[in-house]
PyMOL Python script that loads the backbone (N, CA, C, O; Angstrom):
from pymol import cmd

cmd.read_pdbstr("""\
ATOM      1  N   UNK A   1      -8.594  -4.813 -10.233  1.00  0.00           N
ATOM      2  CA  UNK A   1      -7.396  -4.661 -11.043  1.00  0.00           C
ATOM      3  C   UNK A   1      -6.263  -4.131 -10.169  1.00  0.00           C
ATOM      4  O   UNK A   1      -6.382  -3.067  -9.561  1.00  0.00           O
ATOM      5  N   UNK A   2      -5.079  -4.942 -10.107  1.00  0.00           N
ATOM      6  CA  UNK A   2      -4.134  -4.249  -9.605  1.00  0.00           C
ATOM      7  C   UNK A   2      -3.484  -2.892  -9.620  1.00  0.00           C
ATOM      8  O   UNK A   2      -3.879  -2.095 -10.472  1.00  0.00           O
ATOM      9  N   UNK A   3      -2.815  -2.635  -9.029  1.00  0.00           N
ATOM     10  CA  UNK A   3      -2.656  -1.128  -9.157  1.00  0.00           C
ATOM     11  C   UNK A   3      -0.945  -1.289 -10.086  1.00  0.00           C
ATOM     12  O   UNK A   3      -0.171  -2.216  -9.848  1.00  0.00           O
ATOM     13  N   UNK A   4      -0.683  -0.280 -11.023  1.00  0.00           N
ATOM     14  CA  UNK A   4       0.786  -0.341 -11.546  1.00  0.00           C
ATOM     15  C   UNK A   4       1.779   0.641 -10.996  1.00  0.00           C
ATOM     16  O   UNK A   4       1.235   1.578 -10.411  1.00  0.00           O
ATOM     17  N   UNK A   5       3.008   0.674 -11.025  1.00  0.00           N
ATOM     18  CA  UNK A   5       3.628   1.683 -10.770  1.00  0.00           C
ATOM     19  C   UNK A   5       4.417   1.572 -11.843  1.00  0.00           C
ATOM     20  O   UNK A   5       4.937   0.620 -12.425  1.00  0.00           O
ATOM     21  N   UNK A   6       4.397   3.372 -12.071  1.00  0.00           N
ATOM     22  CA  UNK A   6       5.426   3.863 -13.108  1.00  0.00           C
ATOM     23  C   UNK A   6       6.246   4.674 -13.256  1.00  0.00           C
ATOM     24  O   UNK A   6       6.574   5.461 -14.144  1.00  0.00           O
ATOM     25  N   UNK A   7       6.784   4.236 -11.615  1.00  0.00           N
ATOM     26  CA  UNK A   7       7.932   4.856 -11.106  1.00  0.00           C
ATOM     27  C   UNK A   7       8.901   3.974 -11.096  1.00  0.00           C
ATOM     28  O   UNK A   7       9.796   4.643 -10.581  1.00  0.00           O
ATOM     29  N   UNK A   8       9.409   2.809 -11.329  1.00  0.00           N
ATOM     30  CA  UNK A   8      10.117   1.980 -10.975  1.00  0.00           C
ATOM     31  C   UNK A   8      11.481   2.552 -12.089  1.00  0.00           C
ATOM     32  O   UNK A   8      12.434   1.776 -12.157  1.00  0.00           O
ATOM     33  N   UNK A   9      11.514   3.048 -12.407  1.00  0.00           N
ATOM     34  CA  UNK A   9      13.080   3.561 -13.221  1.00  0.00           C
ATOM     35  C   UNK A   9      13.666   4.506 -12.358  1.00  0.00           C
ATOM     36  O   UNK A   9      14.880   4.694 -12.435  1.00  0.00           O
ATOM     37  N   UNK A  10      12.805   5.285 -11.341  1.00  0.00           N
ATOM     38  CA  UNK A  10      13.446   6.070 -10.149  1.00  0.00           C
ATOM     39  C   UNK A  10      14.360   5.064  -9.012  1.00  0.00           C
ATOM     40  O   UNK A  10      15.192   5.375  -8.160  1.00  0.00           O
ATOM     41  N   UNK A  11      13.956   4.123  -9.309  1.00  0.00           N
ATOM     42  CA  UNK A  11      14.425   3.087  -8.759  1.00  0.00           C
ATOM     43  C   UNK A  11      16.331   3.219  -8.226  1.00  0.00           C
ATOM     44  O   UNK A  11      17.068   2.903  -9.160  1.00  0.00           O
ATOM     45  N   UNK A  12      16.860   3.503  -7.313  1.00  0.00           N
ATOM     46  CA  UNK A  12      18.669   3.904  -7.526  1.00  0.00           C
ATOM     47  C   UNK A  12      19.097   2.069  -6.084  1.00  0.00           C
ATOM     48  O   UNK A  12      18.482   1.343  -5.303  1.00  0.00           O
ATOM     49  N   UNK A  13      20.089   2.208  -6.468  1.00  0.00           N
ATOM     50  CA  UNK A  13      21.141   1.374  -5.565  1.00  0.00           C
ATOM     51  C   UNK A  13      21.913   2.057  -4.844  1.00  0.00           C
ATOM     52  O   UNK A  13      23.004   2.592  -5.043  1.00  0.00           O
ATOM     53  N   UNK A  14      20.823   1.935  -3.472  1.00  0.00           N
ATOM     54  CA  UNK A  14      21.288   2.898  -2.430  1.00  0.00           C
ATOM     55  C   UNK A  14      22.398   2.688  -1.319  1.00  0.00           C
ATOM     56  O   UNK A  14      23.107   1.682  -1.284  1.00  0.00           O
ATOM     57  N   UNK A  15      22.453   3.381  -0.718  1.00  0.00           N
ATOM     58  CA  UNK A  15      23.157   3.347   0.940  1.00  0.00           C
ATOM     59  C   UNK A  15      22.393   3.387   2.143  1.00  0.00           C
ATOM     60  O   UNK A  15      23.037   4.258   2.728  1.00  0.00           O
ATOM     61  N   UNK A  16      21.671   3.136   2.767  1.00  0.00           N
ATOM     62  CA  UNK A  16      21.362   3.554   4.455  1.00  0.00           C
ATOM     63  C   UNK A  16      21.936   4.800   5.111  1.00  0.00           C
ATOM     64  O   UNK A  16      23.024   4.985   5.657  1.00  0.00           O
ATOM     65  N   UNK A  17      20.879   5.614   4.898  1.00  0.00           N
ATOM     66  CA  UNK A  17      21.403   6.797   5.510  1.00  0.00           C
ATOM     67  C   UNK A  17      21.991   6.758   7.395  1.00  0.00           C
ATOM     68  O   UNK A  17      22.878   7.348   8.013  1.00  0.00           O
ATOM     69  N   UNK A  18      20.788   5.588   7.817  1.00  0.00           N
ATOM     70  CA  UNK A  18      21.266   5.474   9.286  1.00  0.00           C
ATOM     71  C   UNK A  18      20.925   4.052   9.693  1.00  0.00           C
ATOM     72  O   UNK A  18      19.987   3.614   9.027  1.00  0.00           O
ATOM     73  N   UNK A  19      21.413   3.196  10.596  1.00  0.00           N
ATOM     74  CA  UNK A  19      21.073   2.526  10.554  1.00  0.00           C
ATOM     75  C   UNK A  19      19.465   1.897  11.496  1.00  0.00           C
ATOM     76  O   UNK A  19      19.088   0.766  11.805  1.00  0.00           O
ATOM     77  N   UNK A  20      18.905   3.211  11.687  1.00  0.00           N
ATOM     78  CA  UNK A  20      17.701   3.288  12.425  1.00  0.00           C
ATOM     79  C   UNK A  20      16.631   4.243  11.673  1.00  0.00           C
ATOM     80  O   UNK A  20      17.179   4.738  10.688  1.00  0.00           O
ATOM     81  N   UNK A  21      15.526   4.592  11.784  1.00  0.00           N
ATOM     82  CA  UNK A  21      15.125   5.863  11.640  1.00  0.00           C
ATOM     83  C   UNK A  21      16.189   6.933  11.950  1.00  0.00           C
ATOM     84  O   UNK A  21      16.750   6.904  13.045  1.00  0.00           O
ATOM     85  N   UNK A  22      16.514   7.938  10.977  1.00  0.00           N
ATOM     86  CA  UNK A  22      17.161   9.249  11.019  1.00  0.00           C
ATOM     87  C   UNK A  22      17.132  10.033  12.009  1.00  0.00           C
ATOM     88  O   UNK A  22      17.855  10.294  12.971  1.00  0.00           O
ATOM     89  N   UNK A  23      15.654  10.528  11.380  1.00  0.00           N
ATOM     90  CA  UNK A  23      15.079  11.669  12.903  1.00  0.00           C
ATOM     91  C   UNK A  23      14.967  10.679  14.242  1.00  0.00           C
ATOM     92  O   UNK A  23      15.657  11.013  15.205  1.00  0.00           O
ATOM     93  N   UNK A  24      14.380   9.829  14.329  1.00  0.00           N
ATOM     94  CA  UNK A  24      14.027   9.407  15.611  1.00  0.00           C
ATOM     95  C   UNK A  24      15.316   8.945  16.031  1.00  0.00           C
ATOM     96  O   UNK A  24      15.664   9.572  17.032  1.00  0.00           O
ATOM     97  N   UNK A  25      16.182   8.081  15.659  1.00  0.00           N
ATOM     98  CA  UNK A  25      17.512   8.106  15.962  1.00  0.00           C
ATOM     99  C   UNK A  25      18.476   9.704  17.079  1.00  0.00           C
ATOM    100  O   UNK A  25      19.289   9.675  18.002  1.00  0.00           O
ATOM    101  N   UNK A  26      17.798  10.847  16.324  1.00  0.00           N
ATOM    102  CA  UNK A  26      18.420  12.276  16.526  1.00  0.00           C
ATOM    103  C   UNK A  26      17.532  12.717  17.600  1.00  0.00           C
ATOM    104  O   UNK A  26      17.931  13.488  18.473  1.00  0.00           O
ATOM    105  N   UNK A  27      16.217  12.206  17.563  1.00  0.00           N
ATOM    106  CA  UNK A  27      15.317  12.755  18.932  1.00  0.00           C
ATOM    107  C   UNK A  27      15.104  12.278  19.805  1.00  0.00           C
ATOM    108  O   UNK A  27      14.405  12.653  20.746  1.00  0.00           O
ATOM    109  N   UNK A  28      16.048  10.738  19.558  1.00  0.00           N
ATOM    110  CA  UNK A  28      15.335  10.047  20.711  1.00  0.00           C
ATOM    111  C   UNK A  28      14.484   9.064  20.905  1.00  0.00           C
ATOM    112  O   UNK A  28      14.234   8.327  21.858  1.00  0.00           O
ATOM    113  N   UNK A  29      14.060   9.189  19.770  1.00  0.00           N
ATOM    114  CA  UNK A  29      12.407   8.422  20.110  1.00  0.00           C
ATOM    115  C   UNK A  29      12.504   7.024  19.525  1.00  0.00           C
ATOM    116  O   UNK A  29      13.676   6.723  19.302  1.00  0.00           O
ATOM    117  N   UNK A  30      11.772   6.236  19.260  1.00  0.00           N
ATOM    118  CA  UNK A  30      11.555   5.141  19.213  1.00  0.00           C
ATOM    119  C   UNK A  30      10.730   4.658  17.556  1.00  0.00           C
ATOM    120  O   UNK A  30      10.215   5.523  16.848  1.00  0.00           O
ATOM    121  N   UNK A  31      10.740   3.479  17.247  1.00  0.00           N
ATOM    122  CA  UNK A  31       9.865   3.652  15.814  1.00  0.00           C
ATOM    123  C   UNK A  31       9.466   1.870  15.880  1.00  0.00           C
ATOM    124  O   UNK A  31      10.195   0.947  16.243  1.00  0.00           O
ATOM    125  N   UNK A  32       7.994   1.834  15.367  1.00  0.00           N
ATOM    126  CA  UNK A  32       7.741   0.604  15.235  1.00  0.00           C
ATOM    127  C   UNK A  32       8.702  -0.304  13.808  1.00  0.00           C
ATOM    128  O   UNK A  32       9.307  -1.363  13.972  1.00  0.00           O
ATOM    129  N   UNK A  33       8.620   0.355  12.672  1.00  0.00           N
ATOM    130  CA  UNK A  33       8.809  -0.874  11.599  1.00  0.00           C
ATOM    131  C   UNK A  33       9.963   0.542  10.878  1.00  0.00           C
ATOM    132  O   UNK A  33       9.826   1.731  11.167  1.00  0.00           O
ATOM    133  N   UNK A  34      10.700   0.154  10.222  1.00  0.00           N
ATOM    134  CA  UNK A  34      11.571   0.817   8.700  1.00  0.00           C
ATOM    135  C   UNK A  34      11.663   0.952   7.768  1.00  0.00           C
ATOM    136  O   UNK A  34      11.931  -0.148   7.285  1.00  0.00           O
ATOM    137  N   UNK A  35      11.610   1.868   6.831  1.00  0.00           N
ATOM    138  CA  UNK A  35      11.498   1.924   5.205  1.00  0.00           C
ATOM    139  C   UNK A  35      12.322   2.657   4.854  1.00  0.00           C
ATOM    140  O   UNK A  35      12.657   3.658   5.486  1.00  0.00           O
ATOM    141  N   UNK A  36      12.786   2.303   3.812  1.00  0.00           N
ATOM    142  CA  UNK A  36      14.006   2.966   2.814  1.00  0.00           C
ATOM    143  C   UNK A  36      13.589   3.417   1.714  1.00  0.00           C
ATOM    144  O   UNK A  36      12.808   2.874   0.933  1.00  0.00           O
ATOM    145  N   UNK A  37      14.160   4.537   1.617  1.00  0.00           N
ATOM    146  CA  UNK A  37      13.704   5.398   0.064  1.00  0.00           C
ATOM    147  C   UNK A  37      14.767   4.680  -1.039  1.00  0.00           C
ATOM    148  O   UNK A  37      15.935   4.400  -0.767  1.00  0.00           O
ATOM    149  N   UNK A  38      14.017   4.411  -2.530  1.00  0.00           N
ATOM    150  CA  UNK A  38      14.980   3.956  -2.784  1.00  0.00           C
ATOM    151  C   UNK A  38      15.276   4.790  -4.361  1.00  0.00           C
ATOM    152  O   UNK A  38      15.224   4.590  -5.574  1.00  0.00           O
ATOM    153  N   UNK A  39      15.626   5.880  -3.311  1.00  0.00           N
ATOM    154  CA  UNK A  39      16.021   7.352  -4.726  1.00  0.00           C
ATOM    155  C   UNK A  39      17.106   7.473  -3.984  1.00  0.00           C
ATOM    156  O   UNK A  39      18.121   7.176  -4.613  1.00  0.00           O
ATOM    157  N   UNK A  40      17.334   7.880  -2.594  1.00  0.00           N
ATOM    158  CA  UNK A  40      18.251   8.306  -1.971  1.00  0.00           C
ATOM    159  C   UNK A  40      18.981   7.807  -0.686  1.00  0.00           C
ATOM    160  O   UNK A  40      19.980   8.238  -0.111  1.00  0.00           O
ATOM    161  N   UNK A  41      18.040   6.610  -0.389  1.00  0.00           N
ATOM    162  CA  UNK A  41      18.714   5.813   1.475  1.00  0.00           C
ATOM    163  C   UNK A  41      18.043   6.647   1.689  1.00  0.00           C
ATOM    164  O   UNK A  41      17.895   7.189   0.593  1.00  0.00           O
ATOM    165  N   UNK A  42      17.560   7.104   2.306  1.00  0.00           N
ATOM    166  CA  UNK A  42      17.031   7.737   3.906  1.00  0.00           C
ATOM    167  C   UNK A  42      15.907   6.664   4.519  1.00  0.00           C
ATOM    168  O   UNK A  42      14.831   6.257   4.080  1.00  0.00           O
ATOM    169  N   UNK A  43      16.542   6.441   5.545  1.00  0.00           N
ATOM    170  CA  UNK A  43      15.665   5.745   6.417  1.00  0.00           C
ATOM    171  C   UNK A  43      14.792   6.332   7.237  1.00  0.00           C
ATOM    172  O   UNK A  43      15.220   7.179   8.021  1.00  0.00           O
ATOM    173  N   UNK A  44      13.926   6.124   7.226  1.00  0.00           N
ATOM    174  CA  UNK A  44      12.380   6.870   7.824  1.00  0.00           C
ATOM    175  C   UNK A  44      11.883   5.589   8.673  1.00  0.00           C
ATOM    176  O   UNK A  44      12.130   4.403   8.449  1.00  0.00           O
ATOM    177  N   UNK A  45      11.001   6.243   9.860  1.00  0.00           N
ATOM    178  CA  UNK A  45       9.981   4.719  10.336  1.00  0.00           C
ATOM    179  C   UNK A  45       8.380   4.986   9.650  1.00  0.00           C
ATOM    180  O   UNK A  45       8.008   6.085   9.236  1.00  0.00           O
ATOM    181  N   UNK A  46       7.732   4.013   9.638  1.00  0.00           N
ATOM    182  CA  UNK A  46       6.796   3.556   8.805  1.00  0.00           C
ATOM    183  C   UNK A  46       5.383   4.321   9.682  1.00  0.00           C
ATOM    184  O   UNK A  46       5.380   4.504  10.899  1.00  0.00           O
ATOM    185  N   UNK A  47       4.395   4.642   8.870  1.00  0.00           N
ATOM    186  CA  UNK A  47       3.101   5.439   9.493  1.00  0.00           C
ATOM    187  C   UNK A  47       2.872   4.881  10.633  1.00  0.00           C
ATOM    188  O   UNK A  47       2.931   5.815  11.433  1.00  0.00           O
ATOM    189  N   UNK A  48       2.545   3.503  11.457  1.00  0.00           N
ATOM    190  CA  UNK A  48       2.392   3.362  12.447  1.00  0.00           C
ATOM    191  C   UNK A  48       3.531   3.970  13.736  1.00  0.00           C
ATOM    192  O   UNK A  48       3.555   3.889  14.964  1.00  0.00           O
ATOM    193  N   UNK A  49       4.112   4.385  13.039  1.00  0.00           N
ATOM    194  CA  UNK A  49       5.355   5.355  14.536  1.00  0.00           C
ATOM    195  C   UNK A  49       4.399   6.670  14.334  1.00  0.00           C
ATOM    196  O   UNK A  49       3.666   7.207  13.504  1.00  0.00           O
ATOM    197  N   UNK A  50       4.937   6.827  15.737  1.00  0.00           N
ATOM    198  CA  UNK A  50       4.824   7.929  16.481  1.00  0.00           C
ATOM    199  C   UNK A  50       5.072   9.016  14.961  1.00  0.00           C
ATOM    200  O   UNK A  50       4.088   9.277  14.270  1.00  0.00           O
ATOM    201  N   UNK A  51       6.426   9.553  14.596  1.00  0.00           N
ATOM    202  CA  UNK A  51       7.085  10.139  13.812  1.00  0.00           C
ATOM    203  C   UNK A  51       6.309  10.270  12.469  1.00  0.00           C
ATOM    204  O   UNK A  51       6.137  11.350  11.904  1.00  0.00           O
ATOM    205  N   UNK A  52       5.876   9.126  12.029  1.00  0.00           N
ATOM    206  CA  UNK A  52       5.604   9.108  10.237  1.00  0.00           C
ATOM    207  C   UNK A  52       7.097   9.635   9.364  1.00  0.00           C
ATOM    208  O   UNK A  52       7.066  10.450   8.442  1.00  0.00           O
ATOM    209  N   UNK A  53       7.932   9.198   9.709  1.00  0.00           N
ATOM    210  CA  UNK A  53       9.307   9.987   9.083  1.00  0.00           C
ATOM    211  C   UNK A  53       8.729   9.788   7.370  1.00  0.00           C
ATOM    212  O   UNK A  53       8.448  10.716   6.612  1.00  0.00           O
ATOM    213  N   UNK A  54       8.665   8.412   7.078  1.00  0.00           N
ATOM    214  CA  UNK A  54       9.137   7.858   5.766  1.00  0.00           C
ATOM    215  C   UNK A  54       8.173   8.596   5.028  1.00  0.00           C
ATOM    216  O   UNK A  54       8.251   8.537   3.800  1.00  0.00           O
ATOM    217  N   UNK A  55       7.464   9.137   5.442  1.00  0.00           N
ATOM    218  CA  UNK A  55       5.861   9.459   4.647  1.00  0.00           C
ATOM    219  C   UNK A  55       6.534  11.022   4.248  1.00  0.00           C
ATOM    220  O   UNK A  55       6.643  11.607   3.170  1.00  0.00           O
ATOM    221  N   UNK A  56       6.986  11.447   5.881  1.00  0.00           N
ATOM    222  CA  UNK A  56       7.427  13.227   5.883  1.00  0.00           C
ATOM    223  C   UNK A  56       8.843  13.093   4.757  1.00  0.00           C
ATOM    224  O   UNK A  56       9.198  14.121   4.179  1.00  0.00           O
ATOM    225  N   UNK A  57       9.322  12.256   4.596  1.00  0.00           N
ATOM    226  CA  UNK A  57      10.858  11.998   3.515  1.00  0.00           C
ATOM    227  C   UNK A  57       9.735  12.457   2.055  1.00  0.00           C
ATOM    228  O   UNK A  57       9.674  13.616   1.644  1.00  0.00           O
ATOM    229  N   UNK A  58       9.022  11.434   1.511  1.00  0.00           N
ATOM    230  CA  UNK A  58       8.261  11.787   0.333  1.00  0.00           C
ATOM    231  C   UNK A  58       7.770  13.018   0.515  1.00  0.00           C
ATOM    232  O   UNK A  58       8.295  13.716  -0.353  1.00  0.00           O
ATOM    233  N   UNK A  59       6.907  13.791   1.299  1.00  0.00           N
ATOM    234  CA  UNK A  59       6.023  14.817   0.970  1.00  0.00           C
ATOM    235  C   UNK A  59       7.007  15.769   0.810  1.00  0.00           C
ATOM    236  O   UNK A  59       6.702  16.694   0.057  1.00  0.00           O
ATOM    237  N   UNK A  60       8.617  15.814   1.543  1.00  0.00           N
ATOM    238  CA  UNK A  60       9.825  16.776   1.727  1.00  0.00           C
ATOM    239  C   UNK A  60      10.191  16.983   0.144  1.00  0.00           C
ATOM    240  O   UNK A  60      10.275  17.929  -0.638  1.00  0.00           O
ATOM    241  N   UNK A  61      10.335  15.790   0.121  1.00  0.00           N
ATOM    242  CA  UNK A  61      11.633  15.325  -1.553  1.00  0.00           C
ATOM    243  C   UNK A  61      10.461  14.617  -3.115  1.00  0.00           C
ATOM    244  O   UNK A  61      10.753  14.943  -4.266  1.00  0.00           O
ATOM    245  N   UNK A  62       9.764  14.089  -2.949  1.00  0.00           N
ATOM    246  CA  UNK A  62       9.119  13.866  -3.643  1.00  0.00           C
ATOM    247  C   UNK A  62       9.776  12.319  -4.422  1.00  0.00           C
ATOM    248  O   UNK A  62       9.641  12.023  -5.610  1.00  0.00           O
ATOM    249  N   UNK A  63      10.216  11.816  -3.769  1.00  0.00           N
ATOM    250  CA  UNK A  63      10.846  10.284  -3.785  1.00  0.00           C
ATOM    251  C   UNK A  63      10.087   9.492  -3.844  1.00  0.00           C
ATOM    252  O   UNK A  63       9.717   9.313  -2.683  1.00  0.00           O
ATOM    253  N   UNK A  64       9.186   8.368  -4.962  1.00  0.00           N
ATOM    254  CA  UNK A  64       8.003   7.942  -4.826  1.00  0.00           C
ATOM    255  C   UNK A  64       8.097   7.072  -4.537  1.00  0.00           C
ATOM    256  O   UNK A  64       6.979   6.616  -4.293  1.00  0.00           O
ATOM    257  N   UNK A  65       9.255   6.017  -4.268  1.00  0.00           N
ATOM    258  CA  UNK A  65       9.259   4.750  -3.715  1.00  0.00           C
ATOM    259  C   UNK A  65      10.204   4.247  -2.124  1.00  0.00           C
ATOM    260  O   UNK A  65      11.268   4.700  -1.701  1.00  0.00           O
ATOM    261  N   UNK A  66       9.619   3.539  -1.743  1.00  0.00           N
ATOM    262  CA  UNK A  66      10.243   2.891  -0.204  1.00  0.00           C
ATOM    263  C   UNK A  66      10.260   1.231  -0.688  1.00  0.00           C
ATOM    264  O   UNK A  66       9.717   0.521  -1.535  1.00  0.00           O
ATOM    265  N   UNK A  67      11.206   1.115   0.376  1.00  0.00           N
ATOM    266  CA  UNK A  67      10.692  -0.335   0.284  1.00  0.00           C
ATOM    267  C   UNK A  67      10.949  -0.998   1.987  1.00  0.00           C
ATOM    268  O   UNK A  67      12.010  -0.481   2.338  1.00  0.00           O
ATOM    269  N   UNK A  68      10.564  -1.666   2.846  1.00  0.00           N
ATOM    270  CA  UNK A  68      10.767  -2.110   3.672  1.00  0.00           C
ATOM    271  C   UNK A  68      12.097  -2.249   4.144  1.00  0.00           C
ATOM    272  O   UNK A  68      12.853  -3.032   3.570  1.00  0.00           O
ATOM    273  N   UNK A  69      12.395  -1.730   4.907  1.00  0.00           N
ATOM    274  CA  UNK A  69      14.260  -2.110   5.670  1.00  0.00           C
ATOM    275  C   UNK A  69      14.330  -3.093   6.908  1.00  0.00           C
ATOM    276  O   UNK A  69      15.393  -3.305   7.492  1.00  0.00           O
ATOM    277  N   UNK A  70      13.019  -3.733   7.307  1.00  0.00           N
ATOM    278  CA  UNK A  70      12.838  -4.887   7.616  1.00  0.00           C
ATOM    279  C   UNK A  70      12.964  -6.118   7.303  1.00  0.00           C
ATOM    280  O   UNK A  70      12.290  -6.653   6.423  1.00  0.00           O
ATOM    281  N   UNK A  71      14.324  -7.019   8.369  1.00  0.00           N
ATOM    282  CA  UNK A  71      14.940  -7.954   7.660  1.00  0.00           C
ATOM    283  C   UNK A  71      13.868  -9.025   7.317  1.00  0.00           C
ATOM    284  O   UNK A  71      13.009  -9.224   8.175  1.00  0.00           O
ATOM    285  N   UNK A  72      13.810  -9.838   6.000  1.00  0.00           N
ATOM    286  CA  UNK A  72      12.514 -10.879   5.672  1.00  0.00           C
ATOM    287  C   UNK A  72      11.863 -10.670   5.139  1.00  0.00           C
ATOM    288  O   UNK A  72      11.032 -11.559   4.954  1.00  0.00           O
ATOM    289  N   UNK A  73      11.625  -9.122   4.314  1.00  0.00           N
ATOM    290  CA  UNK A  73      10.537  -8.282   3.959  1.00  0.00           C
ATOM    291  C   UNK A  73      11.174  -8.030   2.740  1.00  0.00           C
ATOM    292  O   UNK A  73      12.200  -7.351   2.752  1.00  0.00           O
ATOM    293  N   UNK A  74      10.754  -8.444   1.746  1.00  0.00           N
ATOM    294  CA  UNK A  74      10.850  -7.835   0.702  1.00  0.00           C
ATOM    295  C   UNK A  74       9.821  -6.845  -0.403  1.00  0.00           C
ATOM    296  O   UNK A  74       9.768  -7.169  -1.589  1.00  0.00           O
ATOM    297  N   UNK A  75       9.299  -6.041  -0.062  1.00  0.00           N
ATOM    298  CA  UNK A  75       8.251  -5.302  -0.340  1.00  0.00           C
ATOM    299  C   UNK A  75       8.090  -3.905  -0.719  1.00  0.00           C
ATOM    300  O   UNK A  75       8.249  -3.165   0.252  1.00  0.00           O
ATOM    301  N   UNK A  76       7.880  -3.420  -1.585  1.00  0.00           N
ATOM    302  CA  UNK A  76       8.078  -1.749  -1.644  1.00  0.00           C
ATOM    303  C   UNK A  76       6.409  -0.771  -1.628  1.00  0.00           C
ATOM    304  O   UNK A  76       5.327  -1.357  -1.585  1.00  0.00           O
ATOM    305  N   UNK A  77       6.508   0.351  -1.661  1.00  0.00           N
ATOM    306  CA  UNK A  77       5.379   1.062  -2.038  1.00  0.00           C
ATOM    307  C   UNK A  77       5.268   2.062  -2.584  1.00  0.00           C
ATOM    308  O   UNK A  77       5.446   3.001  -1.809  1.00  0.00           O
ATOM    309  N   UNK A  78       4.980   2.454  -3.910  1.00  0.00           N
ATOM    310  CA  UNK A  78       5.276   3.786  -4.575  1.00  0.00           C
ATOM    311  C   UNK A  78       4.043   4.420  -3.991  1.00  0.00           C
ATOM    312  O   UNK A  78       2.908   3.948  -3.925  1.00  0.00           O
ATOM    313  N   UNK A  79       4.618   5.905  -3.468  1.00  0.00           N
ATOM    314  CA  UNK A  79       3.405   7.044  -2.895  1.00  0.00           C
ATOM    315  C   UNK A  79       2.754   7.645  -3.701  1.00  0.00           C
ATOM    316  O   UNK A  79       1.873   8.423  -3.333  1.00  0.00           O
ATOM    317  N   UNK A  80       3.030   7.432  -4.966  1.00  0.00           N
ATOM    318  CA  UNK A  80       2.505   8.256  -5.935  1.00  0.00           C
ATOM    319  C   UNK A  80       1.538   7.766  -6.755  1.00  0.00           C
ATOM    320  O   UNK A  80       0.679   8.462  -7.294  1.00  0.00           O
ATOM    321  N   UNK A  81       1.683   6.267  -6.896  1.00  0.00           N
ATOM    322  CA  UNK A  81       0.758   5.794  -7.644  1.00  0.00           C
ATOM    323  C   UNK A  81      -0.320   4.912  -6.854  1.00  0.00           C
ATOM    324  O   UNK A  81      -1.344   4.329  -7.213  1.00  0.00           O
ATOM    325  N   UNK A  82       0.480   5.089  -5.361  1.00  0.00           N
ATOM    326  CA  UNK A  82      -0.263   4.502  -4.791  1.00  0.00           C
ATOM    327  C   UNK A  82      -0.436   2.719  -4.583  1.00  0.00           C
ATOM    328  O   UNK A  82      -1.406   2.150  -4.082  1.00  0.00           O
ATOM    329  N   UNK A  83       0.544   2.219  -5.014  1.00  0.00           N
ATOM    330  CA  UNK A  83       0.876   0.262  -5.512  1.00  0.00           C
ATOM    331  C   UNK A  83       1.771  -0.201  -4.739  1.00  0.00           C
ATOM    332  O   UNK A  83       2.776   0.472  -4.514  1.00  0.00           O
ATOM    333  N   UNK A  84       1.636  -1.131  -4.315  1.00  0.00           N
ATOM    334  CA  UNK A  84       2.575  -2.149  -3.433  1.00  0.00           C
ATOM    335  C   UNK A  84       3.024  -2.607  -4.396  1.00  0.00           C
ATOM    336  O   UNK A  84       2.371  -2.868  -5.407  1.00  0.00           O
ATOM    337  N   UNK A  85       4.657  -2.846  -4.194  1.00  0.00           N
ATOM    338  CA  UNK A  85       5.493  -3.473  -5.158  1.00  0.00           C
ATOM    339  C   UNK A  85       5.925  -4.957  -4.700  1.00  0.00           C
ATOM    340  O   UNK A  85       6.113  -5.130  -3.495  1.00  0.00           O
ATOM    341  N   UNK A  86       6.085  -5.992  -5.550  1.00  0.00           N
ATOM    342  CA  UNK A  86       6.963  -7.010  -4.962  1.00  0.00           C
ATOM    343  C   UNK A  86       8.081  -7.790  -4.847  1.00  0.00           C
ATOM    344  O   UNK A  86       8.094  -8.982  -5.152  1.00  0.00           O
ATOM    345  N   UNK A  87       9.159  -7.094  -4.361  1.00  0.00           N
ATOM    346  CA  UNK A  87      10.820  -7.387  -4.827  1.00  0.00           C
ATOM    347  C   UNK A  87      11.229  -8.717  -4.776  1.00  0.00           C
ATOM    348  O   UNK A  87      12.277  -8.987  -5.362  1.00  0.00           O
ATOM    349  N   UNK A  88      10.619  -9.618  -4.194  1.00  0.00           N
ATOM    350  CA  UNK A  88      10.394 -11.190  -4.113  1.00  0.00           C
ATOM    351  C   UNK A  88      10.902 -12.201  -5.342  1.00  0.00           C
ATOM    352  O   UNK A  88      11.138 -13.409  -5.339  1.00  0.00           O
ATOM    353  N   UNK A  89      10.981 -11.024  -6.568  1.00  0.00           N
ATOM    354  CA  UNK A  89      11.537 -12.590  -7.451  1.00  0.00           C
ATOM    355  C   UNK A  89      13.039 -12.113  -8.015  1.00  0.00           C
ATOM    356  O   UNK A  89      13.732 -12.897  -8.664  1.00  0.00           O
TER     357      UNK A  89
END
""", "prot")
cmd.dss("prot")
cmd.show_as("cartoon", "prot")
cmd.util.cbc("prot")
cmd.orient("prot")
């Protein structure tokens, strides 16, 4: 059974806080893939970086959804319920 999310009314029409990862942007460092919170823009890089920003954004703020900021990707993931979303239609 698929998983639901019943967060999607947290759902906002955001801005890009940066146009890279935030922190890693500010430290320097580097990030494999991008995700966007989509309560507030903040751009985080995705668990496979070095960083884990997007993960450290939720556990900070409690923002339950991302969605990919990778161009081609239309995809989200609520942390809370744990469900891949699919922005695709």
């Amino acid at each position: 059974m698929a998983q639901v999310c019943t967060h999607i009314d947290q759902i906002q029409e955001v801005v890009p806080s940066a146009p890279g990862c935030e922190e890693c942007l500010k430290l320097g460092e580097s990030w494999v893939h991008l995700r966007i919170c989509l309560t507030c823009g903040h751009v985080g890089c995705c668990d496979s970086s070095k960083g884990k920003h997007a993960t450290k954004h939720f556990h900070a703020t409690n923002h339950p959804i991302i969605a990919s900021f990778e161009k081609g990707e239309d995809w989200g993931w609520c942390y809370i319920d744990q469900a891949e979303l699919d922005f695709s239609e």
